[in-house]
C-alpha positions, 0 to 999 in steps of 0.5 A: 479522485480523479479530478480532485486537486494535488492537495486532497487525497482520500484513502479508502478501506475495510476494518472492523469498527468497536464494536466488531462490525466490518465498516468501509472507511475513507481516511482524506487529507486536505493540505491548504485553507480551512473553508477550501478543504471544507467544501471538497469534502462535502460531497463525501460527508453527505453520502450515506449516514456514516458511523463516525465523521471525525473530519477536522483540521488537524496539525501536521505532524498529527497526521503522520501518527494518525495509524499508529495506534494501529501498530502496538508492540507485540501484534503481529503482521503480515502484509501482500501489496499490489497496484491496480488500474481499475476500482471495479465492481468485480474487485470491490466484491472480491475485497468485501466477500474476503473481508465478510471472513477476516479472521482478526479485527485488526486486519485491515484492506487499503486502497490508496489511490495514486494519479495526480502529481504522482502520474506526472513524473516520467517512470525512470525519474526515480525509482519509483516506478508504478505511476501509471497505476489508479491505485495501490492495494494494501491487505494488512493482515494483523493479531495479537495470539501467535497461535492464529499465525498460520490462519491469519497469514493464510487470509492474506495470501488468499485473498492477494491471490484473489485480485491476482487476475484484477492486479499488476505484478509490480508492489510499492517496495515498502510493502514487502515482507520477506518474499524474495528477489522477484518481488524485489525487481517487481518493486522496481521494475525497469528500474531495477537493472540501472539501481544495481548498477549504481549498488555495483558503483558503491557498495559492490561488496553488498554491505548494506544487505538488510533490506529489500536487496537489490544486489550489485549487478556483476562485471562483464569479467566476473559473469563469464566463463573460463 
């Protein structure tokens, strides 16, 4: 992915096919001329002898519902995300061994890479930050019986502990589940000072709180003593 144009991006990742065999799989979208994506995408198609190549042109809008059939009412999911610089040997098996014992069909690992156009833009220009990274690590941990909570729920943590050592501290802020306010400034990074702030500026009674807070940053009056 390194050289491939702003139009092309491949996702990779570890799932458990049909008939209950684990598959790495890559998930590309090419946005431009039929014929163009067509000969990106060839080196890809002629590695290895895949299980299934279902690569075609596709409309748009069904692009963006290609993984709900992923996410049925009534599973249950817990997800750890991070960044990582580097798609070394070392992960890789890190990732492989762990998924080897994926107690659910439906958890799936992702590896969605970052750079090109993303790369391009300063760190403080939005709120996003993590542009630097080569790619966002995703662990998906997903099971239909609510008995397998605590199992499934462990898989997850144990392996996002796994990559700790291969992985920043800094997490794509969709990803977060219910892990607190660290992880929250993780999300934003240096970004999160002047976002609180602005949630001072215009909602400094925390209204709207439901979400990853980020809280409203204190006065220089409220935060002293008397």
């Amino acid at each position: 992915m390194a050289g491939a144009p702003d139009n092309l991006i491949v996702y990779a990742g570890l799932s458990t096919g049909s008939d209950g065999e684990p598959r790495v799989g890559f998930r590309p979208v090419f946005n431009g001329p039929v014929a163009e994506g067509q000969s990106l995408l060839k080196p890809l198609r002629q590695f290895g002898a895949p299980v299934l190549d279902d690569i075609e042109p596709r409309p748009y809008v069904d692009i963006q519902k290609i993984v709900e059939p992923m996410f049925p009412p009534g599973r249950l999911n817990y997800w750890k995300a991070s960044f990582v610089d580097d798609l070394s040997d070392e992960l890789v098996d890190i990732l492989v061994a762990a998924y080897r014992r994926v107690p659910s069909r439906y958890s799936n690992v992702a590896l969605e890479p970052m750079g090109g156009a993303i790369a391009r833009v300063p760190d403080t220009a939005t709120a996003f930050h993590h542009r630097a990274a080569a790619y966002s690590l995703l662990i998906l941990g997903g099971w239909v019986d609510a008995a397998q909570s605590e199992v499934n729920v462990a898989w997850v943590r144990d392996l996002w502990d796994a990559t700790r050592p291969l992985s920043s501290r800094a997490v794509y802020v969709n990803y977060l589940g219910t892990e607190g306010g660290g992880r929250i400034r993780d999300a934003y990074g240096p970004n999160h000072a002047r976002l609180s702030e602005i949630k001072r500026k215009y909602d400094p009674g925390n209204f709207f709180r439901f979400n990853q807070n980020i809280e409203p940053a204190l006065s220089s009056w409220s935060g002293s003593k008397s």
